[in-house]
Every structure is written in structure tokens, then in C-alpha cells.
N, CA, C and O atoms as a Tripos MOL2 file, in Angstrom:
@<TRIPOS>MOLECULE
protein
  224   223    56     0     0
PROTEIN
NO_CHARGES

@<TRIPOS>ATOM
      1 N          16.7500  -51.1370   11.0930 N.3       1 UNK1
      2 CA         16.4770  -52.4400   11.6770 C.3       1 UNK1
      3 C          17.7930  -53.0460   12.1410 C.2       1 UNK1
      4 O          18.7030  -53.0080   11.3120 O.2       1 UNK1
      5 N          18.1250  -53.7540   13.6530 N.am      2 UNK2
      6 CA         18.7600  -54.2440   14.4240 C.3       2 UNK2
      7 C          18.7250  -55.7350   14.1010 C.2       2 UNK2
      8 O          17.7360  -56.4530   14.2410 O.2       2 UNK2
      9 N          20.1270  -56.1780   13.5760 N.am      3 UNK3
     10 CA         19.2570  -57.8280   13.9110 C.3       3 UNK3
     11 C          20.7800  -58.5720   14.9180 C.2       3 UNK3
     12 O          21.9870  -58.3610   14.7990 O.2       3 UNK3
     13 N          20.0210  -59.4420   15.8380 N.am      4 UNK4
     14 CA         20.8640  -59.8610   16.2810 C.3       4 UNK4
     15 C          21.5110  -60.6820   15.7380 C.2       4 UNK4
     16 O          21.1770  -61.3510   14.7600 O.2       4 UNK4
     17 N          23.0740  -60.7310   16.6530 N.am      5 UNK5
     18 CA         23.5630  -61.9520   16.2250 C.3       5 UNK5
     19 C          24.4220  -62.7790   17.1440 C.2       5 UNK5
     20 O          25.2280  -62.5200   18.0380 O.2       5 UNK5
     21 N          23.7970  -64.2150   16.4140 N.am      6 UNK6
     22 CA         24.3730  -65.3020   17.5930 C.3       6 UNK6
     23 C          25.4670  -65.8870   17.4200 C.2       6 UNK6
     24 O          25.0480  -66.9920   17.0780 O.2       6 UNK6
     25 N          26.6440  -65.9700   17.4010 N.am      7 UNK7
     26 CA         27.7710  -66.9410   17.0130 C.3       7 UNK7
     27 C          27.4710  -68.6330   17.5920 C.2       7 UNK7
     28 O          27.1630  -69.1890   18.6460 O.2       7 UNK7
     29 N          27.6670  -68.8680   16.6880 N.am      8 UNK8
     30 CA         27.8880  -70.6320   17.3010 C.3       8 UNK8
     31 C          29.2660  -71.8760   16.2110 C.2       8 UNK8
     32 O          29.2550  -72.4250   15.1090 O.2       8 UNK8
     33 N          29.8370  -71.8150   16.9020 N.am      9 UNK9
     34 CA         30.9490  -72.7180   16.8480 C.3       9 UNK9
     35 C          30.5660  -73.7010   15.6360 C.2       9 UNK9
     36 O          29.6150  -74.4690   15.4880 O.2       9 UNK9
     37 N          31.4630  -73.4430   14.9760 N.am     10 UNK10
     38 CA         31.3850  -74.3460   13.4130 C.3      10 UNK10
     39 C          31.8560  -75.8560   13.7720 C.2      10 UNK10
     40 O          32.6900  -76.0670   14.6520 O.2      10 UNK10
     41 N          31.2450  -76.8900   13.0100 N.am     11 UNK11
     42 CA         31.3400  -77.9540   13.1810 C.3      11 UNK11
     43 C          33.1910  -78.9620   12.7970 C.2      11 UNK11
     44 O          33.5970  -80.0820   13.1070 O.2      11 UNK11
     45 N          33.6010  -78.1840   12.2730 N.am     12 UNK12
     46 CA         34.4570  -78.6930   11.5830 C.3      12 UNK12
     47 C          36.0740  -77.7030   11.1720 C.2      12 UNK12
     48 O          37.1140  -78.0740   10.6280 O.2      12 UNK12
     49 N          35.6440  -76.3380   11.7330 N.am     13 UNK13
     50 CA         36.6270  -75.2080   11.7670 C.3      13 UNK13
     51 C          37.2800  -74.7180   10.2410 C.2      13 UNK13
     52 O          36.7050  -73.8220    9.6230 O.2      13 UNK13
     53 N          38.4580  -75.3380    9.7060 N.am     14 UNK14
     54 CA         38.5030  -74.8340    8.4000 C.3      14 UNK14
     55 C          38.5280  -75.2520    7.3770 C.2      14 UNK14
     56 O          38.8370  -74.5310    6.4270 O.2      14 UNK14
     57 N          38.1880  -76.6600    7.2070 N.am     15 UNK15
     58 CA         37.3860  -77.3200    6.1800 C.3      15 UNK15
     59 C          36.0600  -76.5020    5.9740 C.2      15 UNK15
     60 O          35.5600  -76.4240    4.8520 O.2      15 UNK15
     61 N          35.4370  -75.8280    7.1860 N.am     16 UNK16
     62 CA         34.0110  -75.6820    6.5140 C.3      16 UNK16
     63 C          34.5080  -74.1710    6.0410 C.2      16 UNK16
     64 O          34.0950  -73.8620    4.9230 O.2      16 UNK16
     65 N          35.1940  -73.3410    6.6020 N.am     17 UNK17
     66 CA         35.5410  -72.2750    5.8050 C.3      17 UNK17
     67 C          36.0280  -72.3870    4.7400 C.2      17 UNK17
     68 O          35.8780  -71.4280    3.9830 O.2      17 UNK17
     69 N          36.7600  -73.5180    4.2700 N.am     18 UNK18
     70 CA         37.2920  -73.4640    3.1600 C.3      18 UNK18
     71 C          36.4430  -74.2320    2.1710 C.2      18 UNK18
     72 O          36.6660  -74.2140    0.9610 O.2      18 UNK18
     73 N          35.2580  -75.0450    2.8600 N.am     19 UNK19
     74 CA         33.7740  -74.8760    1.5270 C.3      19 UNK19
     75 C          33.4810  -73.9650    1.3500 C.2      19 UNK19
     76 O          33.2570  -73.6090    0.1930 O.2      19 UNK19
     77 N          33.3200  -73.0520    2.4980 N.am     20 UNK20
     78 CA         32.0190  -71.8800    2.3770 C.3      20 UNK20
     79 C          32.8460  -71.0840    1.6630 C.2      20 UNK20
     80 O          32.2100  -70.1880    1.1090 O.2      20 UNK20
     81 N          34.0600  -71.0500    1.4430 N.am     21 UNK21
     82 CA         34.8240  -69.8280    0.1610 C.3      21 UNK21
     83 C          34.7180  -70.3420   -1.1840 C.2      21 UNK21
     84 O          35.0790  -69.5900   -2.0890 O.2      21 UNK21
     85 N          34.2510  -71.5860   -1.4970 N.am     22 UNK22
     86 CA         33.7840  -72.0570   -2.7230 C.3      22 UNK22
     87 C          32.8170  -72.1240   -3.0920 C.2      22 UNK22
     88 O          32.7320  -72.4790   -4.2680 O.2      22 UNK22
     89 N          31.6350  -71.8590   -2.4040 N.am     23 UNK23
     90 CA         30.1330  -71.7200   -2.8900 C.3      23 UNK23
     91 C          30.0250  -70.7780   -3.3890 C.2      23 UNK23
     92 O          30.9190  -69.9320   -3.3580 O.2      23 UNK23
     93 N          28.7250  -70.5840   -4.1120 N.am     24 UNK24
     94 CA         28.0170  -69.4860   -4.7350 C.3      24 UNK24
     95 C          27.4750  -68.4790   -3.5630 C.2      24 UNK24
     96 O          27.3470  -68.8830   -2.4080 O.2      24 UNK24
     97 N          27.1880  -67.2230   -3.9240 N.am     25 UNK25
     98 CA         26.4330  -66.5560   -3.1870 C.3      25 UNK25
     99 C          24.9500  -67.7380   -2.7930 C.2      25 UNK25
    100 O          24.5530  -68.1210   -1.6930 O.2      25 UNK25
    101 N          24.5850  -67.9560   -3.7600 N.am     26 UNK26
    102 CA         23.3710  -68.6150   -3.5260 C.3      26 UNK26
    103 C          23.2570  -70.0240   -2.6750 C.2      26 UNK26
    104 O          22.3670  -70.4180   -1.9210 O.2      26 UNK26
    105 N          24.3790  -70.5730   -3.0470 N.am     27 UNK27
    106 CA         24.5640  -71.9410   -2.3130 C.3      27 UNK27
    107 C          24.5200  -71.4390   -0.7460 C.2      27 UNK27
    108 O          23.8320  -71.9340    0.1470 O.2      27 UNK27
    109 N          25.5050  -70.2370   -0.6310 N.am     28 UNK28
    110 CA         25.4780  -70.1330    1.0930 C.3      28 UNK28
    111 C          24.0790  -69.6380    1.4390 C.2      28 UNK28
    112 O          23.5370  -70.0610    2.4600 O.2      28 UNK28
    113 N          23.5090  -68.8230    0.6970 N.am     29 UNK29
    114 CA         22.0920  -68.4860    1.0890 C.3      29 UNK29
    115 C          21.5570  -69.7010    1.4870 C.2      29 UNK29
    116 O          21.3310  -69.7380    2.6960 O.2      29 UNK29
    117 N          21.2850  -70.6870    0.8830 N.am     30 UNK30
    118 CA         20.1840  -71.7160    0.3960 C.3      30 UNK30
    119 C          20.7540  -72.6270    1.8670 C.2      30 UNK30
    120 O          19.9560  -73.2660    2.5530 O.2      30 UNK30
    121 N          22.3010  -72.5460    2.2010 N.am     31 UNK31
    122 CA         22.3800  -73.3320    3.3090 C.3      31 UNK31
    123 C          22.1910  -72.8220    4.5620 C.2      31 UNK31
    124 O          21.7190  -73.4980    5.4760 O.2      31 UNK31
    125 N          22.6780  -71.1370    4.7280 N.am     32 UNK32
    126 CA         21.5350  -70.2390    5.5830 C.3      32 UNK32
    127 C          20.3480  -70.8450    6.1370 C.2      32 UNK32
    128 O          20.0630  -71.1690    7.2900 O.2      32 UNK32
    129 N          19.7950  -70.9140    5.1670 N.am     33 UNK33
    130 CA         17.7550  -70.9160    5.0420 C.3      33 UNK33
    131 C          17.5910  -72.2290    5.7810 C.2      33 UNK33
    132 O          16.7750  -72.3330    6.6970 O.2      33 UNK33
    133 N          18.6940  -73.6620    5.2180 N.am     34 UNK34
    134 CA         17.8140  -74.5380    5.9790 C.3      34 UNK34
    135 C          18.4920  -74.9170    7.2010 C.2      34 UNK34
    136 O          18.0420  -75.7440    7.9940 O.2      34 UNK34
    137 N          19.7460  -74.2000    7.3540 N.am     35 UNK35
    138 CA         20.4400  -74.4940    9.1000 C.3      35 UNK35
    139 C          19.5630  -73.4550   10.2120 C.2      35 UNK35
    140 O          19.5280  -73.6470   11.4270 O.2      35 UNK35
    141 N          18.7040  -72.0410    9.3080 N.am     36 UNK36
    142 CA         18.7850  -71.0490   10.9590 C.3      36 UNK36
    143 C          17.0990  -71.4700   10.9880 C.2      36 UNK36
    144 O          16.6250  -72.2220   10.1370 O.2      36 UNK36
    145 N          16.4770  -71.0130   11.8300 N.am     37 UNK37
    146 CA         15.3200  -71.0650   12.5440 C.3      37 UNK37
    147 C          14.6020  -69.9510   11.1730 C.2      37 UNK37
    148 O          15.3160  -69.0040   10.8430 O.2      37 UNK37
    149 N          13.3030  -70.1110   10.4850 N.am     38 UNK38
    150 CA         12.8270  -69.3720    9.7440 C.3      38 UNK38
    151 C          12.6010  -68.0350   10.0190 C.2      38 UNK38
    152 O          12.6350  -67.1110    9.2060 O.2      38 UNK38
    153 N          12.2830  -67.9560   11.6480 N.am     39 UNK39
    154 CA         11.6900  -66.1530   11.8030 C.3      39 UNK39
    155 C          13.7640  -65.5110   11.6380 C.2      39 UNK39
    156 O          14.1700  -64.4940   11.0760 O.2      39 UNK39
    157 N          14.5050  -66.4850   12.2930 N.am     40 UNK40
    158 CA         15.5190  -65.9350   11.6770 C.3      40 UNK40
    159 C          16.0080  -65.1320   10.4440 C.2      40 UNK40
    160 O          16.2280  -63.9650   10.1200 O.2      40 UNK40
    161 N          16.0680  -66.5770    9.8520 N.am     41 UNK41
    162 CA         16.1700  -66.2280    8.5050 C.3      41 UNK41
    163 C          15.8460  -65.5270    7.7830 C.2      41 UNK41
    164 O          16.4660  -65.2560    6.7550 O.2      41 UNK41
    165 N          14.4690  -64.9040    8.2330 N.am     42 UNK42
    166 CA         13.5510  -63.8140    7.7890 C.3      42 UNK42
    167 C          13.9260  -62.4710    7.7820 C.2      42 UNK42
    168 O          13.8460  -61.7030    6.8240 O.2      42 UNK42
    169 N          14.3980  -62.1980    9.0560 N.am     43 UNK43
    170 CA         15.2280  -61.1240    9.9060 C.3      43 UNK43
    171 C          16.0120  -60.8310    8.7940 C.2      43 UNK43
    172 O          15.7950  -60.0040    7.9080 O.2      43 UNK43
    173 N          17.2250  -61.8230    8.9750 N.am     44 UNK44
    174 CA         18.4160  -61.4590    8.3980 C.3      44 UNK44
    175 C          18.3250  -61.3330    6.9350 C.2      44 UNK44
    176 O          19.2840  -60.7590    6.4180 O.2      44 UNK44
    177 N          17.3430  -61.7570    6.1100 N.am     45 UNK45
    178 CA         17.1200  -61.5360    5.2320 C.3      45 UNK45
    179 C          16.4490  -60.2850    4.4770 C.2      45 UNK45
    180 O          16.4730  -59.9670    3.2880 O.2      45 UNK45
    181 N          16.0280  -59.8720    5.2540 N.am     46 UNK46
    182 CA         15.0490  -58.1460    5.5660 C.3      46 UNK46
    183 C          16.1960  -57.0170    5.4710 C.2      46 UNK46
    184 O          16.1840  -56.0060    4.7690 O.2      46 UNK46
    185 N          16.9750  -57.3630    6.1720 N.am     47 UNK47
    186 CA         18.3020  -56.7700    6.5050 C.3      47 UNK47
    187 C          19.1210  -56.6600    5.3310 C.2      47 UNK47
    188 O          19.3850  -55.5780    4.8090 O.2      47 UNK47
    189 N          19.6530  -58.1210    4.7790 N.am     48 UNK48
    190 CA         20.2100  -57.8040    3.8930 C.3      48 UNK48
    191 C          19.6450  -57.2720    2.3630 C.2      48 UNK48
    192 O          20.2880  -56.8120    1.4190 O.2      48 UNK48
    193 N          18.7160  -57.4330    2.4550 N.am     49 UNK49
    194 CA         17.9100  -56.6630    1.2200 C.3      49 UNK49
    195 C          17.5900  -54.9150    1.6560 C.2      49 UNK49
    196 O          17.5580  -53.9160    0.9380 O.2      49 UNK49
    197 N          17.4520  -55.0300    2.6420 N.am     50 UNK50
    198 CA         17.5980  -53.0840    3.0570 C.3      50 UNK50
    199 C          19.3730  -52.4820    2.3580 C.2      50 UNK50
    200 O          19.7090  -51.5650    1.6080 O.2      50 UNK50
    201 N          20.0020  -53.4040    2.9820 N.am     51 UNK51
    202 CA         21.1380  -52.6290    2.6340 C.3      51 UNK51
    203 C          21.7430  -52.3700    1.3920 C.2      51 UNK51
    204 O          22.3470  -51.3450    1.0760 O.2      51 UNK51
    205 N          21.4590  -53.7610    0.4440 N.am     52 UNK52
    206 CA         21.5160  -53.8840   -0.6020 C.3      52 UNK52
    207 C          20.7730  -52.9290   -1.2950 C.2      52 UNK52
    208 O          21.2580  -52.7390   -2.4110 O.2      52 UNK52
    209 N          19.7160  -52.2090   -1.0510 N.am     53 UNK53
    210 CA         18.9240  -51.1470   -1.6160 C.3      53 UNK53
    211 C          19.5190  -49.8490   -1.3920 C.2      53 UNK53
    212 O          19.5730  -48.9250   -2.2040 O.2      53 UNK53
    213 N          19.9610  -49.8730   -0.2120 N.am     54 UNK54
    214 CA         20.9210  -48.9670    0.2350 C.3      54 UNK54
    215 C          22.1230  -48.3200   -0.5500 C.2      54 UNK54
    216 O          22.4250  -47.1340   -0.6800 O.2      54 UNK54
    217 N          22.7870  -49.6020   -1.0930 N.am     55 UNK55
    218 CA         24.0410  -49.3600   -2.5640 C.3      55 UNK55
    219 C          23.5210  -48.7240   -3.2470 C.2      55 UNK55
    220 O          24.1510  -47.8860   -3.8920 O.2      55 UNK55
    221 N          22.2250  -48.8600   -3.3710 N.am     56 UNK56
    222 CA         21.9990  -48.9000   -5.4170 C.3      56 UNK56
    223 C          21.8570  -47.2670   -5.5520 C.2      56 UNK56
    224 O          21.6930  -46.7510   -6.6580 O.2      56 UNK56
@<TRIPOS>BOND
     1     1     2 1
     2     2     3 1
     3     3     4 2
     4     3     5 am
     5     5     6 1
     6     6     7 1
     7     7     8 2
     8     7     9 am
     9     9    10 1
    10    10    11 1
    11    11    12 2
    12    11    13 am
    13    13    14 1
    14    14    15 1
    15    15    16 2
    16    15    17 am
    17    17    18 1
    18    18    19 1
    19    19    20 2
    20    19    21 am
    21    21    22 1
    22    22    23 1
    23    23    24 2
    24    23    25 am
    25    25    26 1
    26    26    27 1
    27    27    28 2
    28    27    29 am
    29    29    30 1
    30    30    31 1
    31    31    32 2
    32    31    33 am
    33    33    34 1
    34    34    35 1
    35    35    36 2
    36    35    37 am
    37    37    38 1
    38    38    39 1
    39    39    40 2
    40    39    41 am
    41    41    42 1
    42    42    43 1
    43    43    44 2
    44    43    45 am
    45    45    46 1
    46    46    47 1
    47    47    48 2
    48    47    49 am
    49    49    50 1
    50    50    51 1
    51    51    52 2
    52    51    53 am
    53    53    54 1
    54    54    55 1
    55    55    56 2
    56    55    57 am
    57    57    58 1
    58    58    59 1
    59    59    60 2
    60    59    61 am
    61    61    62 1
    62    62    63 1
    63    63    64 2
    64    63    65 am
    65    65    66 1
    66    66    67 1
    67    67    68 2
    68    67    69 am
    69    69    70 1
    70    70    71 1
    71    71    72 2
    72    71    73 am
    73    73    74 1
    74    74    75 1
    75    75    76 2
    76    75    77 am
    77    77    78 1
    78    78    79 1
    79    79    80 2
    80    79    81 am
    81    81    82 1
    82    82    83 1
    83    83    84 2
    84    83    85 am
    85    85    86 1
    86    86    87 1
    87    87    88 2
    88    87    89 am
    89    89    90 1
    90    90    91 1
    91    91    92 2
    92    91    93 am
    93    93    94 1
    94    94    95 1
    95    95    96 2
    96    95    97 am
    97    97    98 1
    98    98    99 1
    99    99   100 2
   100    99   101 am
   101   101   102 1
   102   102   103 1
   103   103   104 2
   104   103   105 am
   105   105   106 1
   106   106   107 1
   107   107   108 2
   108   107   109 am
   109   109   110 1
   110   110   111 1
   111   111   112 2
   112   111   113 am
   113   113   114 1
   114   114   115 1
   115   115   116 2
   116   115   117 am
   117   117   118 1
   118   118   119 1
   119   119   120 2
   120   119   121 am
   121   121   122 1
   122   122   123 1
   123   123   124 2
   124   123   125 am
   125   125   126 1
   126   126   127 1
   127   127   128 2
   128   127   129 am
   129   129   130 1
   130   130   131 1
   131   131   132 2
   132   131   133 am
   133   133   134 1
   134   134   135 1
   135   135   136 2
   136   135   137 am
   137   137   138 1
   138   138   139 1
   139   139   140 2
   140   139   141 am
   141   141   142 1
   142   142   143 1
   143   143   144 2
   144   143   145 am
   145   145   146 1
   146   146   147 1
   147   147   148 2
   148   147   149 am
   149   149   150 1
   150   150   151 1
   151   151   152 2
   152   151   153 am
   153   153   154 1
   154   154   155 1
   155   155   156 2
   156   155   157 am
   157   157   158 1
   158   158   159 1
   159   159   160 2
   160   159   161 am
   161   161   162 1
   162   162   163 1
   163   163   164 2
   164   163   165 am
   165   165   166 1
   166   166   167 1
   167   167   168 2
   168   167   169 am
   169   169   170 1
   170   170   171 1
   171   171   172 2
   172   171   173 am
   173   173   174 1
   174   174   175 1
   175   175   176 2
   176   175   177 am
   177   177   178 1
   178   178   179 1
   179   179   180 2
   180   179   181 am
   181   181   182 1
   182   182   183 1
   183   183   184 2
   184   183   185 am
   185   185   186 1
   186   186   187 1
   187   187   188 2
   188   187   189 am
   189   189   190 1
   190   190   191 1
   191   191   192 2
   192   191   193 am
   193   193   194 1
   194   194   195 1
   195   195   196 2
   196   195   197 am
   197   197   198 1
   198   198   199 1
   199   199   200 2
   200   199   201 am
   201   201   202 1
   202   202   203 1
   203   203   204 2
   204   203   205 am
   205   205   206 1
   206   206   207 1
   207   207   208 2
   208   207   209 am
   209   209   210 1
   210   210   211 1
   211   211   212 2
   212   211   213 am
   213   213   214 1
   214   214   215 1
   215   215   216 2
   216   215   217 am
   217   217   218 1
   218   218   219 1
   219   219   220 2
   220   219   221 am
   221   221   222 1
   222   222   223 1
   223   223   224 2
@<TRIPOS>SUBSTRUCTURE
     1 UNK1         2 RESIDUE 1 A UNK
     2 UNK2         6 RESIDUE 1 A UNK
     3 UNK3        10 RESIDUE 1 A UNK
     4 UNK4        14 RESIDUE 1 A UNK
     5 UNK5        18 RESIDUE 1 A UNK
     6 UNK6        22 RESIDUE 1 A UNK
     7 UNK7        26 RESIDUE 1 A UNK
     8 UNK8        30 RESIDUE 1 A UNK
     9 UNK9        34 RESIDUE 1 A UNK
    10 UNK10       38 RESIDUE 1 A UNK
    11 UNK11       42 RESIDUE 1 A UNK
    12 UNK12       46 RESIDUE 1 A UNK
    13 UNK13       50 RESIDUE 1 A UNK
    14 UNK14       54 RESIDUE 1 A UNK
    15 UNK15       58 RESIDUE 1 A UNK
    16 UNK16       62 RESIDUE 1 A UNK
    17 UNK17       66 RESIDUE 1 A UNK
    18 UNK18       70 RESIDUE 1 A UNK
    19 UNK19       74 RESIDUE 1 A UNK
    20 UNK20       78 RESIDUE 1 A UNK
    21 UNK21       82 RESIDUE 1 A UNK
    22 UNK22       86 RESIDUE 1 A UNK
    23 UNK23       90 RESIDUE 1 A UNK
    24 UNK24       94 RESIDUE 1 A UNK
    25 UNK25       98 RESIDUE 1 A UNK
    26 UNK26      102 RESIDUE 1 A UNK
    27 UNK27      106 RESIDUE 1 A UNK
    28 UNK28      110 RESIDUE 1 A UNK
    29 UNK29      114 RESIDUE 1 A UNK
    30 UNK30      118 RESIDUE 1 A UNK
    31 UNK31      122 RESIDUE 1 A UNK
    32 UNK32      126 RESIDUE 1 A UNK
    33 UNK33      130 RESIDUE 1 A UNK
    34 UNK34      134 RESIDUE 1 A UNK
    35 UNK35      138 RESIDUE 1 A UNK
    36 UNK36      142 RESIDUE 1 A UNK
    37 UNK37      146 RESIDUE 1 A UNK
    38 UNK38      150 RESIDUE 1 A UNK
    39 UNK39      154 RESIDUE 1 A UNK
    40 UNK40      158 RESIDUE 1 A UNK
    41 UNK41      162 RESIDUE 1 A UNK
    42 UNK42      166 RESIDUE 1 A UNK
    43 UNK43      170 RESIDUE 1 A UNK
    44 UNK44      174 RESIDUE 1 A UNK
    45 UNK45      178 RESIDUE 1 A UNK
    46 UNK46      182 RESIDUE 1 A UNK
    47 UNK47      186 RESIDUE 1 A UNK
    48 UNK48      190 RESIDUE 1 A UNK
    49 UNK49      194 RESIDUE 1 A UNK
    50 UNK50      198 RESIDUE 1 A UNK
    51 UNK51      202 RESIDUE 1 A UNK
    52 UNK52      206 RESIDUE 1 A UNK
    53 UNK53      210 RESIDUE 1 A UNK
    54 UNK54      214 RESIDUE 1 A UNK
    55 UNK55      218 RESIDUE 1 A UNK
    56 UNK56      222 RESIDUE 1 A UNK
């Protein structure tokens, strides 16, 4: 599975990188989920659980 991807310009440059290196795995998930479009989210989420199966 292919998923695309869209870049879009961060609001704030490296303040927000330098939150997003302090969150939890889960926190960035959870902020994922409610910034992208759901069939998105879905996608990319499909994805990363394939690969993750992939490690094990």
C-alpha cells in the first residue's frame, strides 16, 4: 500500500518542532487524527500498522 503525501507548511516553524520533539508517541498521534481529514488518517494509519507488523 502507497500512501500519499502532502507537505504543508507548519504554522510556526521551530517552536512547533521543538513541541512535536516533546510529545508522546501518542500525543502526536492524537494530534494527527484531529488536524488530517479522517479517510486520511485512515490511510496513514493502515500503513503504519502494516509496517509495524512488518518488524515484528
Amino acid at each position: 500500500m502507497e500512501v500519499e503525501t502532502r507537505l504543508t507548511p507548519c504554522s510556526n516553524g521551530h517552536d512547533d518542532k521543538a513541541e512535536a520533539e516533546n510529545q508522546s508517541i501518542s500525543e502526536l498521534v492524537s494530534v494527527l487524527r484531529a488536524e488530517s481529514r479522517p479517510e486520511d488518517f485512515c490511510r496513514v494509519e493502515e500503513a503504519l500498522a502494516a509496517r509495524e507488523a512488518k518488524l515484528k
